[in-house]
Each structure stands twice: as structure tokens, then as C-alpha cells.
N, C-alpha and C positions, 0 to 999 in steps of 0.2 A: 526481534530480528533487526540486525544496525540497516539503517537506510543506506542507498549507493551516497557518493559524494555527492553535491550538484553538475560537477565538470565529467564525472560518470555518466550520470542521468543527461547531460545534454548530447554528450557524444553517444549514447546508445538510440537518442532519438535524432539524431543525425546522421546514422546509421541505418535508421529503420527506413528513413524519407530516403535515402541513397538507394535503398534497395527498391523502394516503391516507384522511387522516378525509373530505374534502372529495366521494373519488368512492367512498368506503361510504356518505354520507350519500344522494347523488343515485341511485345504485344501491338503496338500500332505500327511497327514497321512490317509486321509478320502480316496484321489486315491489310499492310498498304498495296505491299510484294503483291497479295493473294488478288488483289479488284485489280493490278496492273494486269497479270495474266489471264483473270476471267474476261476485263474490257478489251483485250490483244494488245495491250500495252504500245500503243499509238503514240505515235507525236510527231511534231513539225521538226523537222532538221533544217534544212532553208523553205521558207516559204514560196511555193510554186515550184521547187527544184528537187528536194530528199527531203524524203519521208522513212520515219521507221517506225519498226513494230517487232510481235512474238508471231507464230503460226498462228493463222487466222483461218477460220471453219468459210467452206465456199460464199453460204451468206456473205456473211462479215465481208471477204476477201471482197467481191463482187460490189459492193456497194461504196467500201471505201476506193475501189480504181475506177469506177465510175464517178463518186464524188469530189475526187480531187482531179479525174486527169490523168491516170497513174500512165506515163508510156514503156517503161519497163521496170522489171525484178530485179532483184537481185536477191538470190536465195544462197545462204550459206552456212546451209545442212547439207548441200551436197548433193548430188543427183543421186535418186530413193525411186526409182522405176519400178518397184516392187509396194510400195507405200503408198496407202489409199489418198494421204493425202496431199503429195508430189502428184498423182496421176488426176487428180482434181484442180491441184494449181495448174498445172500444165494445160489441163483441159480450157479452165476459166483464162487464164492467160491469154491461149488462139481463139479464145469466143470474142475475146474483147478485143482481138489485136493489140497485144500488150507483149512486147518481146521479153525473153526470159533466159536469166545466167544465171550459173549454178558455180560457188565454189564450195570447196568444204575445208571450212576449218574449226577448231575442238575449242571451245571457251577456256581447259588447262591448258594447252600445250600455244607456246610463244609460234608467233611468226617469223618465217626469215623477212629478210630484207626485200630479196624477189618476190615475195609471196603479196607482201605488202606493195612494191612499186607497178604490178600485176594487180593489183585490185582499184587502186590511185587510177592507172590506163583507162583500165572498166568504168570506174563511173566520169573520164571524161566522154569517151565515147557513147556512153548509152544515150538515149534518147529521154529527157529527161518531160517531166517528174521521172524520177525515181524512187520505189521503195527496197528497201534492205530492211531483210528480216532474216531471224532466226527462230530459234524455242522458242524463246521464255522476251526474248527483243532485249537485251540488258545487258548481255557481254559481248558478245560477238556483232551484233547489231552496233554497241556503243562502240568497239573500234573502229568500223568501218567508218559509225558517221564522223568521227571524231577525225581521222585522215581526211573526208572529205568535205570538214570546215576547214580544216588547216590546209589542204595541197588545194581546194578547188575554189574556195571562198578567202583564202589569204588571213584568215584569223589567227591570232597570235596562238601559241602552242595551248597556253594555261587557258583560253577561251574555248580553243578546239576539245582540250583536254575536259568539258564540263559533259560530252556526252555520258564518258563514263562516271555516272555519277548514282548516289543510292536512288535518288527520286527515280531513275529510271531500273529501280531495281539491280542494279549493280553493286555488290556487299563483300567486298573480300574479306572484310571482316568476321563474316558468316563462312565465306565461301572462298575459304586461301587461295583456292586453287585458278580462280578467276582472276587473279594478280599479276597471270599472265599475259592478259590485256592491256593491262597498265605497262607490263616492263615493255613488249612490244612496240605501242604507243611511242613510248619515251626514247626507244631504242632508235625509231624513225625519225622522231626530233631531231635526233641528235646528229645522225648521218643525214639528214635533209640542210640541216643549219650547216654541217661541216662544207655539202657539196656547194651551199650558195655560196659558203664566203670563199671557198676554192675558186669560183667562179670568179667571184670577185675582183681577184688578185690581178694586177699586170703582171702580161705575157715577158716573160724574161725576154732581155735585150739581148740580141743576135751579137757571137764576137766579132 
């Protein structure tokens, strides 16, 4: 039997290592995803100010609003009056004197404008720490904090823009449908930057 060429032979193991890196990569991002949602996928958004995460079992919930501070929520799965465990945050929330907002918005479906300059309002006014959480803490969670580096802490877009990112579980590349977060995101950019530099402008001269 003729052997392959050598430029055969290198490229089919060139091949093979492409496949190999390809499903250790999918493979360690599927374990990483999977410890983010079993640990409630926590993290610092500004230190002492927002915090986010995924739904957190009352334990959990309890120990991190005690441990940090937490002075209000921000949950945005929406008011669930019927769901065990909305009537547990709610409950935990007045045990601990932690005031509590509810929005709801869908990790596919884009934000309007209002929806977003409506939530910007929300976390200037809450009382802060603040935590914003959702499901999974990773797309809906990552818009929120992402307007609230950019409109509350003055970070530039593409800084703001790192909440939505895979370490925090965020994959449109898995999960197209989450790319809605992104155009949302971008869509506020863009009419945030138009409104300042409108602002900007001198006042036309009177005739």
C-alpha cells in the first residue's frame, strides 16, 4: 500500500490536533459554564456598589446580602408570585431589610430604548450595594451591569461592554439567540453618544 505524501501526513495531523484543541476547548467551557451556575455565578461589578449573579437558593442568597452589604435587588425575571422561589427572595429580602425591583426582560428578545433608560434610572436610585441577577447571571445580568459601568461609573463603551463576556458565561456563539444583549447594549451606545454630543452643540444664535 503507497504511503500518504509527507505534506499529506502533516496536514491530517494538523487536522487531528485542530479537532483535539477544538473539543478540549468546548469541553472546558461546558465544565466552566456548568461550576458558574452551580457556584450562582457571583461577581464584583463595582466594588462596594453592583454586584451580580444567577438565582441563588435562600442559603446562598442570605449569606452573600449579608456578606457584602447588599441594600437592594434587582431581579429581572420579572415578578413570579406564584414561584417558590420569588416568594423566598421576597421573603429573605424583608427579613434582611433589602429593598426589592423587579423587571422582566427575555435574554432573546432586544430592549427598547425606554426599557433600558428605565433601568439606567433604577440603579441610580436604588440604594446601593446593589445586586442584579437573573437565571443563569450571564445575559441579562451582563446587560444590566454593562449600562451600569457605562451610564453610572463613566467607563468607556468597550470597558463597559466586558460584562457581556464568555467567562461570565455569556456564548452567543452557542446561544445566537443571546446576541440580543449585545445589539441592545450597542444600540444604547450609540444613542447615549448621539444624545451627549447633541448636548454638546451651541445653542443656535437668535436672529
Amino acid at each position: 500500500m503507497k504511503a500518504d505524501h509527507p505534506y499529506t501526513q502533516f496536514l491530517k495531523r494538523w487536522r487531528l490536533w485542530l479537532l483535539v484543541l477544538f473539543v478540549a476547548f468546548v469541553v472546558g467551557l461546558g465544565l466552566y459554564i456548568a461550576w458558574t451556575r452551580y457556584s450562582g455565578n457571583f461577581h464584583i461589578v463595582v466594588k462596594g456598589d453592583a454586584y451580580r449573579s444567577g438565582q441563588m437558593d435562600v442559603d446562598r442568597m442570605t449569606r452573600t446580602l449579608k456578606l457584602y452589604g447588599i441594600k437592594s435587588i434587582l431581579n429581572l425575571r420579572g415578578e413570579n408570585p406564584t414561584a417558590n422561589w420569588y416568594q423566598t427572595e421576597i421573603e429573605t429580602a424583608a427579613k434582611l431589610k433589602v429593598l426589592h425591583y423587579d423587571r422582566q426582560l427575555g435574554s432573546g428578545r432586544e430592549l427598547t430604548l425606554e426599557q433600558m433608560d428605565d433601568l439606567v434610572a433604577l440603579l441610580r436610585q436604588a440604594p446601593k450595594p446593589i445586586l442584579i441577577h437573573c437565571v443563569d447571571g450571564a445575559d441579562r445580568s451582563g446587560l444590566v451591569s454593562a449600562l451600569y459601568r457605562l451610564a453610572l461609573q463613566g467607563n468607556t463603551p468597550e470597558e463597559a461592554h466586558r460584562e457581556l463576556s464568555i467567562w461570565y458565561g455569556h456564548v452567543p456563539l452557542f446561544r445566537p439567540k443571546v446576541k440580543a444583549m449585545d445589539r441592545s447594549y450597542w444600540r444604547y451606545v450609540s444613542n447615549h453618544a448621539a444624545a451627549v454630543e447633541q448636548k454638546l452643540l451651541p445653542a443656535p444664535s437668535l436672529p
